[in-house]
C-alpha positions as CSV (number, residue, x, y, z in Angstrom):
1,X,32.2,72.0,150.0
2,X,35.7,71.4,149.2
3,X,38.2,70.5,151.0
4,X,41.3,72.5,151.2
5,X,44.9,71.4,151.8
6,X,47.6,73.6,152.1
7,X,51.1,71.6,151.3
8,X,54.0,73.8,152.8
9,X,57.5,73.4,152.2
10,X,60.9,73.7,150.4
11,X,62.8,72.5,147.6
12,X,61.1,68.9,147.7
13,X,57.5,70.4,147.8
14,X,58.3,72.7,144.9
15,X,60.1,69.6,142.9
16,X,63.1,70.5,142.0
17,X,64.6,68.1,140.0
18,X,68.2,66.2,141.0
19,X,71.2,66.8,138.6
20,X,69.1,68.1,136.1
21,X,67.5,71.1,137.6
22,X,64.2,73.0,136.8
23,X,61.1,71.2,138.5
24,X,59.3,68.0,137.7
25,X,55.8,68.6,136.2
26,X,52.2,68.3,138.2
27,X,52.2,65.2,137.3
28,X,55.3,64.1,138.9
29,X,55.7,65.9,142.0
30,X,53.8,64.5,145.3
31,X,51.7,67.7,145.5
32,X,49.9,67.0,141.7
33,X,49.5,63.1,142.2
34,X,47.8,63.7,145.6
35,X,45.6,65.7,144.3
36,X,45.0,63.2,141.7
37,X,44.6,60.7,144.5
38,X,42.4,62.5,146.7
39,X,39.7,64.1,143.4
40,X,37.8,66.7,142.9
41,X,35.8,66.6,146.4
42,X,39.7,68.1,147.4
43,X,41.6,71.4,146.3
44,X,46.1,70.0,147.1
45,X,47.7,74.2,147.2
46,X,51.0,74.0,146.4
47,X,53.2,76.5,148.5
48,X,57.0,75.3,148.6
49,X,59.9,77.2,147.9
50,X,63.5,76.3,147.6
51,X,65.7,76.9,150.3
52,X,63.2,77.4,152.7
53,X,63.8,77.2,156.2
54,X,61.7,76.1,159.1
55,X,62.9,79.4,161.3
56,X,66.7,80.6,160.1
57,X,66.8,83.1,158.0
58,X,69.3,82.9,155.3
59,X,71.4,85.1,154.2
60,X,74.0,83.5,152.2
61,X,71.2,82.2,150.0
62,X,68.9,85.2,150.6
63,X,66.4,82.8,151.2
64,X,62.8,83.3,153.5
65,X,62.2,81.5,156.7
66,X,59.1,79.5,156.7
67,X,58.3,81.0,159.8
68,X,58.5,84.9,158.3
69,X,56.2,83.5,155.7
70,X,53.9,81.1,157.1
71,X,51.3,83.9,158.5
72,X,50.9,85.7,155.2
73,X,50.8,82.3,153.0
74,X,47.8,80.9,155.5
75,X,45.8,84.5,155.4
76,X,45.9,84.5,151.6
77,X,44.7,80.8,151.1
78,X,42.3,80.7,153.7
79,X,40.3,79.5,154.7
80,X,41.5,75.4,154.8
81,X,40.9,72.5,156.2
82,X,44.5,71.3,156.7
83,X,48.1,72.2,156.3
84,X,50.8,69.8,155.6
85,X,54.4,71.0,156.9
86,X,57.3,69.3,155.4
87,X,60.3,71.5,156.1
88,X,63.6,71.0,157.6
89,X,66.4,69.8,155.4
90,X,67.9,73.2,154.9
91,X,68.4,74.2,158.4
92,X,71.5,71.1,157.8
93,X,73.4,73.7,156.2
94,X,76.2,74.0,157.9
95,X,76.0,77.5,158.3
96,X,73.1,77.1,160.9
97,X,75.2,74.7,163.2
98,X,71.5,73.5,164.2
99,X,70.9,69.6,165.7
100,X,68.1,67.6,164.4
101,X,66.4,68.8,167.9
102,X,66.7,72.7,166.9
103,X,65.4,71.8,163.8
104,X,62.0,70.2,165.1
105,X,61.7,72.8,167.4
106,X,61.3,75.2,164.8
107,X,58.8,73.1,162.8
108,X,57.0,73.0,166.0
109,X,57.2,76.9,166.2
110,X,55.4,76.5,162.6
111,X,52.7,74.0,164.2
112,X,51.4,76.3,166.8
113,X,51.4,79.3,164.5
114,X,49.1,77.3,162.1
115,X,47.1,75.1,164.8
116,X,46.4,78.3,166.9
117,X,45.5,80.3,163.9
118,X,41.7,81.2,162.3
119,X,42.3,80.3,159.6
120,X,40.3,77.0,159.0
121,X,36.7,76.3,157.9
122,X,34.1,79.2,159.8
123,X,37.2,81.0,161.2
124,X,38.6,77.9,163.6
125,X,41.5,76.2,163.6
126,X,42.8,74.5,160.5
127,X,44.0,70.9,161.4
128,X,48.2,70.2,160.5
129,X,50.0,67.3,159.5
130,X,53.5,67.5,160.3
131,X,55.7,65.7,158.2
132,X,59.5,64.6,158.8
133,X,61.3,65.1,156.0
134,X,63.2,61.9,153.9
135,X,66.9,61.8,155.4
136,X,69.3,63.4,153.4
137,X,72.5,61.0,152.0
138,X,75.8,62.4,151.9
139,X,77.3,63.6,148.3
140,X,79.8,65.7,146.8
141,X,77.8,67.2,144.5
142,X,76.2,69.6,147.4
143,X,79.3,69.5,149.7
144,X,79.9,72.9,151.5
145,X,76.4,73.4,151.7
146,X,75.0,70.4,152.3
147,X,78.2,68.1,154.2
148,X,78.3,64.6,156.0
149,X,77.4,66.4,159.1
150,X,73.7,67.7,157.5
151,X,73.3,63.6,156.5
152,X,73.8,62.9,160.4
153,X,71.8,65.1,161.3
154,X,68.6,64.3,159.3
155,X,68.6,60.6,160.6
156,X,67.2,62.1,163.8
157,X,64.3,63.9,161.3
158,X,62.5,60.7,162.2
159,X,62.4,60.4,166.2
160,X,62.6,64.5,166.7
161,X,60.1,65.1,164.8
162,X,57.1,62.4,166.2
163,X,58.6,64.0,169.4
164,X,57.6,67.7,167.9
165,X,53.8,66.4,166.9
166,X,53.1,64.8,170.2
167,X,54.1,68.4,172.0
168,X,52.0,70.4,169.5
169,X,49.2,67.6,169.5
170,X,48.9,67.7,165.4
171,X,49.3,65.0,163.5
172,X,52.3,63.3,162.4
173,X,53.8,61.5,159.1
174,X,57.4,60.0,158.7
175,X,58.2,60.7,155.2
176,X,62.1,58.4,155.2
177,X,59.2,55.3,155.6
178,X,58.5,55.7,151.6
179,X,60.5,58.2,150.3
180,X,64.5,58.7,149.8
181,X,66.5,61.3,147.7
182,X,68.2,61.2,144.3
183,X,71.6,59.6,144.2
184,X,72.5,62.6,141.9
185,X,72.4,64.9,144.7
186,X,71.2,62.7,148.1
187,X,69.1,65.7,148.7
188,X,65.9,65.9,146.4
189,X,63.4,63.5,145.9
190,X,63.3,61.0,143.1
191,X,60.4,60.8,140.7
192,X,59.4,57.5,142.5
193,X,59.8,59.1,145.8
194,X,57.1,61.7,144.8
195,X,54.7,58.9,143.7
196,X,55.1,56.6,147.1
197,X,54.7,60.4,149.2
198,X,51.9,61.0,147.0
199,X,50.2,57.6,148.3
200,X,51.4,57.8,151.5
201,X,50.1,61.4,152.3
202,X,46.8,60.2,150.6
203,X,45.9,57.7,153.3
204,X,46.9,60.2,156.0
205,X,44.7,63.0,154.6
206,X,41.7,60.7,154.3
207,X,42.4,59.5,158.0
208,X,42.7,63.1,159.1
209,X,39.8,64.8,156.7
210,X,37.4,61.6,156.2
């Protein structure tokens, strides 16, 4: 049988595309070239949406908290093997006044839902790959939303969030080790970026899933 990966996250899973806009092709974005990388003994679900949160809700945006929508989005692509959580640059908005600590937190909130859920193989527990997001680089282009202080904060993505996976016991994957955002917005990922996450993911999915 297949196996099933579930890729959850915002603007960066759904591949939005830096001062251009729209979204990079399935070719292009991390979530099509992994499944390219992994073949047809694998099924890569693509479940991002931009200006998702890990738990704020948004108002200003009107946008859904990964944690409101997390439940519904496992029950109806269940049953999997593993879910990959990359979430957490949007709770830098400055609206949300949240510390790279809050923000791990509530991917960890995410973790346990998944991890303690049925919804993997036979109706046990799926396994979950937690993944710190690339560190955001200050630009004007995104200022009021997104200002120097959201920059700050993601470079403790990396240490918070290996602190978040050992708590939860899931697996953990530092995404700033390959992966950096566009100059044209310091906030999505580049089209190379996608290809080294791609690669990098691969390796941790076969480590995880054999």
């Amino acid at each position: 049988m297949k196996k099933r990966i579930v890729c959850f996250g915002d603007s960066n899973t759904w591949g939005y595309r830096a001062g251009i806009g729209g979204r990079f092709d399935e070719n292009t974005r991390w979530t099509g070239r992994l499944q390219k990388l992994l073949g047809d003994e694998y099924v890569v679900v693509e479940e991002g949406q931009n200006g998702r949160t890990t738990v704020f809700e948004d108002r200003v945006e009107n946008r859904m908290a990964g944690l409101d929508y997390l439940w519904p989005c496992m029950e109806s692509q269940s049953p999997f093997d593993l879910i990959i959580i990359m979430l957490g640059c949007n709770d830098t908005k400055t609206y949300f006044g949240a510390t790279a600590r809050n923000i791990a937190d509530g991917a960890a909130r995410l973790v346990r839902m998944a991890a303690a859920s049925s919804f993997g193989p036979e109706n046990g527990h799926p396994q979950v790959l937690l993944v710190a997001p690339a560190r955001i680089e200050f630009n004007e282009t995104l200022d009021g939303l997104f200002g120097e202080q959201s920059a700050e904060k993601s470079k403790g993505f990396s240490k918070e969030f290996a602190r978040a996976a050992q708590e939860t016991g899931c697996h953990f994957f530092d995404a700033s080790t390959c992966a950096e955002p566009s100059p044209a917005d310091g906030l999505h990922l580049t089209e190379e970026s996608h290809a080294a996450l791609a690669q990098a993911l691969c390796r941790e999915v076969k480590a995880i899933l054999g």
